[in-house]
C-alpha distance (Angstrom), angle and dihedral (degrees) to the residues before:
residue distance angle dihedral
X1 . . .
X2 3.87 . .
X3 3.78 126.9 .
X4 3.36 85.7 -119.9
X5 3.65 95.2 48.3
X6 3.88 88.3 53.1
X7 4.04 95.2 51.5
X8 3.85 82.9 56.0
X9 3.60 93.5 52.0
X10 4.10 94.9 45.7
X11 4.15 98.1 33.1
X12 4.02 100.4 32.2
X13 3.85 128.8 10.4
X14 2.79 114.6 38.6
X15 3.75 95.0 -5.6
X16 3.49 140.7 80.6
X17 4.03 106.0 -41.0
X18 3.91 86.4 46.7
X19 3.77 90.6 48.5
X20 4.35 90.1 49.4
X21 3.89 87.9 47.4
X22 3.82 91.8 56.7
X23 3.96 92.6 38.6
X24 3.88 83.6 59.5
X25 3.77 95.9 36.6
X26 3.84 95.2 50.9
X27 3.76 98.8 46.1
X28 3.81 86.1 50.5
X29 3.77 100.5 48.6
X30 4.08 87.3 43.7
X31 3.50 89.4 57.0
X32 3.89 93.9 41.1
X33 4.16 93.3 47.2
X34 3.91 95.1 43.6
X35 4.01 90.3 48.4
X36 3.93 84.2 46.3
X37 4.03 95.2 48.4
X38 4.07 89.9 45.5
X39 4.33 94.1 44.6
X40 3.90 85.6 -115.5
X41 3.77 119.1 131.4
X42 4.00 102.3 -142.0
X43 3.46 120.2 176.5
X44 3.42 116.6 20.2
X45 3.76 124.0 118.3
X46 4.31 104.3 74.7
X47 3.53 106.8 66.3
X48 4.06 133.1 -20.8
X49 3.88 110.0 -23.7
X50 4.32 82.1 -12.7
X51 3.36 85.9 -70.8
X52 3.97 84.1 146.1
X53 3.83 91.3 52.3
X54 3.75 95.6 83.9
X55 4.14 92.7 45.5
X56 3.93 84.8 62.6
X57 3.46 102.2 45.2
X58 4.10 89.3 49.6
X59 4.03 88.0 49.9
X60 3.41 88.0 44.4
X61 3.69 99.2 60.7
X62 3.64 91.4 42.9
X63 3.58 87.0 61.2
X64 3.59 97.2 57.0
X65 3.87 127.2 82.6
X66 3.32 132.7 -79.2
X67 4.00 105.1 -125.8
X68 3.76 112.5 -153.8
X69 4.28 102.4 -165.1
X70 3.81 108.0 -130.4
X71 3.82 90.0 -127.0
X72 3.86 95.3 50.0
X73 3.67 134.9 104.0
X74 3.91 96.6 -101.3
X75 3.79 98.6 -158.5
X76 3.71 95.0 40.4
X77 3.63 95.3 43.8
X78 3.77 86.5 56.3
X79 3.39 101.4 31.7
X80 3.96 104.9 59.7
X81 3.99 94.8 53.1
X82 4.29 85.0 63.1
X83 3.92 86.5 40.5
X84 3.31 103.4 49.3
X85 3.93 107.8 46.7
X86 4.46 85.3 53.0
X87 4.03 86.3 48.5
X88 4.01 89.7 54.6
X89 3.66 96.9 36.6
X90 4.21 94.8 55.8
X91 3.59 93.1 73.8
X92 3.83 92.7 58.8
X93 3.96 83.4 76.1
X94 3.41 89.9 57.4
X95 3.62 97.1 61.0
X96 4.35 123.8 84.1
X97 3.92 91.7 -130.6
X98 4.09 93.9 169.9
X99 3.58 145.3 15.4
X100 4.17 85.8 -128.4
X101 3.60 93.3 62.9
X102 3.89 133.7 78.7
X103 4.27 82.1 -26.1
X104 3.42 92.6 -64.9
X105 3.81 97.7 -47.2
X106 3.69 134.5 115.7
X107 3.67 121.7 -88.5
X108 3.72 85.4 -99.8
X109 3.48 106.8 28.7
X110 3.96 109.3 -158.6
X111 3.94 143.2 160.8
X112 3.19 84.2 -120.3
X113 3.90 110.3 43.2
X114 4.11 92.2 124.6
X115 4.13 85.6 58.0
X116 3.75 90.6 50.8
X117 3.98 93.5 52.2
X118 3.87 91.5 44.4
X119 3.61 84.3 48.6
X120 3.77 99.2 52.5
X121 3.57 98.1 41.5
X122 3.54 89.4 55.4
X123 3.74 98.7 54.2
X124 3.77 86.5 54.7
X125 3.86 105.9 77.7
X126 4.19 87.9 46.7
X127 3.67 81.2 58.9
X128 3.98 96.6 48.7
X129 3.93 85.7 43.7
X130 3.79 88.1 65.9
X131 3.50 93.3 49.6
X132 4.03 86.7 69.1
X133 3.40 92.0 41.6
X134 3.46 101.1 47.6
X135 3.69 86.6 54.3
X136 3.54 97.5 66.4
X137 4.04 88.4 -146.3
X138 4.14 117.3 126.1
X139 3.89 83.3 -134.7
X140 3.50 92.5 58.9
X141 3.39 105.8 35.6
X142 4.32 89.5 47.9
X143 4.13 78.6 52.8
X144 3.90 91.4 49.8
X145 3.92 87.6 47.3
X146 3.93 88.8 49.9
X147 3.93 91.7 56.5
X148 3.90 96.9 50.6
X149 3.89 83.8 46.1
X150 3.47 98.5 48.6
X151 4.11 95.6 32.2
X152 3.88 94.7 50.7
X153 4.33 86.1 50.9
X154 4.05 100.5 33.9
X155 3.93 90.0 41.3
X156 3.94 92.7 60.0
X157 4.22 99.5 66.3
X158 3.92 79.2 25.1
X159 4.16 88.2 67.7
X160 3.52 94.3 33.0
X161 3.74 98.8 55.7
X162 3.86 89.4 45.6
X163 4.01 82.7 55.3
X164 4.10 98.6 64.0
X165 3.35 104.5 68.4
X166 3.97 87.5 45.1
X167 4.02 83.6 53.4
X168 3.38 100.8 38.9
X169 4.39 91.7 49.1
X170 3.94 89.1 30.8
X171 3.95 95.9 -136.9
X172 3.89 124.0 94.4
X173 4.01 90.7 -154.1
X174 3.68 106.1 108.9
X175 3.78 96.1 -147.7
X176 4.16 84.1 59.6
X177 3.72 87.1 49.4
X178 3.53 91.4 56.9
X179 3.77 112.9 37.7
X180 4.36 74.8 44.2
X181 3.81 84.8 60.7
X182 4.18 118.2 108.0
X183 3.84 130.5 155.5
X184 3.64 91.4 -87.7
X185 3.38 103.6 43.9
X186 3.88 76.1 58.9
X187 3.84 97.9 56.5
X188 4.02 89.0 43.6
X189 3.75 85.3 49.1
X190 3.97 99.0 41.9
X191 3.98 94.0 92.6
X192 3.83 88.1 62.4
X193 3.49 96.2 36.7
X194 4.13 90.9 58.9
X195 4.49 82.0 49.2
X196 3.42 97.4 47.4
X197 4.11 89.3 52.3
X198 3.97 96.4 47.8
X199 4.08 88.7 41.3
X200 3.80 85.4 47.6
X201 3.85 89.6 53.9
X202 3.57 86.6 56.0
X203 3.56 98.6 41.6
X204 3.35 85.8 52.2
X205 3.50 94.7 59.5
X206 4.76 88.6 -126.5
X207 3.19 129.7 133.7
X208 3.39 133.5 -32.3
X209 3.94 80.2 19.4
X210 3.69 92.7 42.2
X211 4.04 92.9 116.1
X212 3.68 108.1 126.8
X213 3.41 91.3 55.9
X214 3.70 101.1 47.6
X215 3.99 118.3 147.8
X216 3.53 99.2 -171.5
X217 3.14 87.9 60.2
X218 3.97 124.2 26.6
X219 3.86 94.0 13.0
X220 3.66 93.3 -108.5
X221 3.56 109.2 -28.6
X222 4.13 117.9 -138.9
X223 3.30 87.3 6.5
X224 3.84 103.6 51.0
X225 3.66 95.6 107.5
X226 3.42 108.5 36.6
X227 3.69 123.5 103.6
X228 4.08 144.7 164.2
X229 3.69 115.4 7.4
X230 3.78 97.0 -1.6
X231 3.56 95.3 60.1
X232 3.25 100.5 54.1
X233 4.09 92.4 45.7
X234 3.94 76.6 58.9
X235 3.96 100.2 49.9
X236 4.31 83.7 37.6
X237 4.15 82.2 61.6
X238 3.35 93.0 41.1
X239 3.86 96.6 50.6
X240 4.10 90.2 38.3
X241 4.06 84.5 52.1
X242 4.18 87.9 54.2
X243 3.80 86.2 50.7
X244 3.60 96.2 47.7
X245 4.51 97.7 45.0
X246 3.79 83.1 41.0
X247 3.98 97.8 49.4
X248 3.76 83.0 41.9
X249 3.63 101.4 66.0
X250 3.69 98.7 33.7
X251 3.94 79.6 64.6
X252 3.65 103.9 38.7
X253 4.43 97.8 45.9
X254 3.94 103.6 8.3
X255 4.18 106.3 45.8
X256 3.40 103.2 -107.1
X257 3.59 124.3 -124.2
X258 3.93 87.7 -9.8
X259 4.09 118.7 110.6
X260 3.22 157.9 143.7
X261 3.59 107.7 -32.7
X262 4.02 105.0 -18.2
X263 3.86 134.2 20.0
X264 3.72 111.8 -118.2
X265 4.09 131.1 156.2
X266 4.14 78.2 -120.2
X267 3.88 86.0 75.3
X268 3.98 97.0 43.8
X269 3.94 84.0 49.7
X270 3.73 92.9 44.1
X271 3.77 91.6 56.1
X272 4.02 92.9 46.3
X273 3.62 87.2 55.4
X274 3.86 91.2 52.3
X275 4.21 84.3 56.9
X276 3.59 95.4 39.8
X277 4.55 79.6 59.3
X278 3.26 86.6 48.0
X279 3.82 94.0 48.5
X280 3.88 97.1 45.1
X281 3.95 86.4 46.6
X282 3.70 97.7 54.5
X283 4.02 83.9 49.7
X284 3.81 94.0 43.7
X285 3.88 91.2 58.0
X286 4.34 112.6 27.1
X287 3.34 128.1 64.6
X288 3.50 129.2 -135.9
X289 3.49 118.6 -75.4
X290 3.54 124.0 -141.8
X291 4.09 125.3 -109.8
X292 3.98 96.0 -106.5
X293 4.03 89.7 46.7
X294 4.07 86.2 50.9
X295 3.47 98.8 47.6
X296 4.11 87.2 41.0
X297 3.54 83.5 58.0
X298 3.27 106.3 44.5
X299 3.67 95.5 50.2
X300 3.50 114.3 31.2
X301 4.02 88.1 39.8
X302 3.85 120.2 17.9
X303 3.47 100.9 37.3
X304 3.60 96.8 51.5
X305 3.86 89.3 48.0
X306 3.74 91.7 57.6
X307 3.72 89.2 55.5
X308 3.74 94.2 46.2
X309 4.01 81.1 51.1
X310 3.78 99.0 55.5
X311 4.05 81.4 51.3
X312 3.59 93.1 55.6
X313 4.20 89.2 40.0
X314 4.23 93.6 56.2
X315 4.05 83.7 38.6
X316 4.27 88.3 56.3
X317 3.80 93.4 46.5
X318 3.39 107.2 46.4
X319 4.26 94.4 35.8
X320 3.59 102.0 24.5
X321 3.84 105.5 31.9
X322 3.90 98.5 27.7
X323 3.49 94.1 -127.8
C-alpha cells in the first residue's frame, strides 16, 4: 500500500471528507424525515428543499467561541472534544465499505475486525463521561453518570448480538462474515439483527434511549457546556459513531455491500439509509423513557433475549447448517 494510497484512505474514502459529507448528510435527512413523519415542512428556505440550511448552521457554530467555564478542568474540557471524534472514527478502517477497495476488505483487514469495533465503541461512552466531568457542572456530570449507566446495561445484548453471526460463520473477520452471508443465514440471524438495532439505539444514546442527554430535564446533559468548535467535534463523533454501529450491522446480519446482481458501496449505503428510517422513525413516534424503565428493560428483557439468541445461533449451525 502506497503513501498515496494511504492519504486517500485517511483524507478521502473512507476518511475524513467522506466522514464530513455524511455528518452534513445525516443531520439534513434527520431533519427532513422527522418534519416529514410530523406533516411539518422543516428546512426549506437556503438552498433546494433547504438543503443549504444545515451547511449554515454547522459554519455557524464553528464560528462561535469556544467558552472555557472558570470552574472547569481546562485541559480536559478541551481535550476530550479532539479525543473523542479520532476514537470513533478508527473503527471506520475496520469496516469492508467496497468491493474497489483493499479487494473488498477493510482498511485493516483482521481476524479479529468484529473485536476491534466492539472495542472502540466501547471506549466511547468513558470518553463522553469525561466530558461531564470535566465540566464541573451537576448537569453534566448527572449526564456523564447517565452514559456509564446506560452504556455498561445497553452494551451487554449490544456485544452479544454482534457475537451470533461471528458464532454462527465461526470467523471474527468481517469480510468472512460477509462474503459468509446468504438469505438464510439472514432469517437464522434476524432475531439478533432486531437486538443489535434496539441495543444500538441505546448505545447510541437516541431516542427512546436518549437519557443522558435529556433537555427537559438536565438542560442538555454532557453536553450542557460545550459550545463553538468543541461542540460540534462532539456532535461530528456522535454522527461518525451512527455511521460506524449502522455500517456494522448492515455487514455483520444483512451482507454488506453485496446485492442483487453486483456488489457496490451504493448497496451497503442503501441499506444504512433503510436503518437510519428506521432510527428517525422510532424517534419520530416514542418518547423518552426514563432511566429505571431503561435499565428495567435492558435487564430483565434484552439481555436475556440476547442469550436466548446465541442458543438459537449454536442450535442453527450445528442442526441447520451442518457445521
Amino acid at each position: 500500500m502506497g503513501v498515496g494510497e494511504i492519504l486517500f484512505y485517511i483524507l478521502v474514502f473512507p476518511g475524513l471528507l467522506f466522514l464530513l459529507g455524511w455528518t452534513f448528510f445525516v443531520f439534513y435527512f434527520s431533519r427532513k424525515t422527522l418534519a416529514y413523519l410530523h406533516k411539518r415542512v422543516g428546512p426549506h428556505y437556503n438552498g433546494p428543499a433547504g438543503s443549504l440550511q444545515t451547511v449554515y448552521d454547522i459554519f455557524k457554530l464553528l464560528v462561535k467561541e469556544n467558552v472555557t467555564p472558570k470552574s472547569a478542568d481546562p485541559y480536559l474540557f478541551n481535550i476530550i472534544p479532539i479525543i473523542t471524534p479520532l476514537v470513533a472514527a478508527l473503527p471506520v478502517y475496520l469496516i469492508p465499505w467496497s468491493p474497489m477497495i483493499n479487494n473488498g476488505h477493510g482498511i485493516i483487514d483482521t481476524q479479529y475486525g468484529l473485536l476491534g469495533i466492539v472495542v472502540l465503541i466501547g471506549v466511547e461512552p468513558f470518553l463522553l463521561f469525561l466530558t461531564g466531568f470535566g465540566s464541573n457542572n451537576k448537569y453534566s456530570f448527572l449526564g456523564g453518570m447517565r452514559i456509564l449507566a446506560q452504556m455498561i446495561s445497553m452494551e451487554a445484548p449490544f456485544f452479544l448480538a454482534a457475537l451470533s453471526p461471528a458464532i454462527l460463520f465461526g470467523t471474527m473477520n468481517l469480510y468472512e462474515i460477509m462474503q459468509s452471508n446468504t438469505w438464510l443465514t439472514t432469517l437464522i440471524l434476524l432475531p439478533g439483527a432486531i437486538i443489535y438495532i434496539v441495543a444500538m439505539l441505546g448505545v447510541l444514546e437516541q431516542p427512546p434511549f436518549n437519557i443522558p442527554d435529556a433537555e427537559q430535564e438536565i438542560v442538555y446533559g454532557f453536553y450542557t457546556e460545550y459550545s463553538g468548535t468543541n461542540y460540534v467535534l462532539l456532535k461530528f463523533a456522535e454522527f461518525t459513531e451512527i455511521l460506524v454501529v449502522s455500517a456494522s450491522a448492515v455487514v455483520l446480519f444483512f451482507g454488506g455491500y453485496k446485492g442483487i446482481g453486483f456488489d457496490s458501496f451504493w448497496w451497503l449505503f442503501f441499506k444504512i439509509i433503510l436503518i437510519a428510517i428506521l432510527v428517525v422513525a422510532i424517534r419520530a413516534s416514542n418518547p423518552r423513557l426514563r432511566l429505571d424503565q431503561m435499565l428495567k428493560f435492558c435487564w430483565s428483557w434484552l439481555t436475556p433475549m440476547a442469550i436466548l439468541n446465541l442458543v438459537w445461533v449454536t442450535f442453527a449451525r450445528i442442526y441447520i447448517l451442518g457445521a
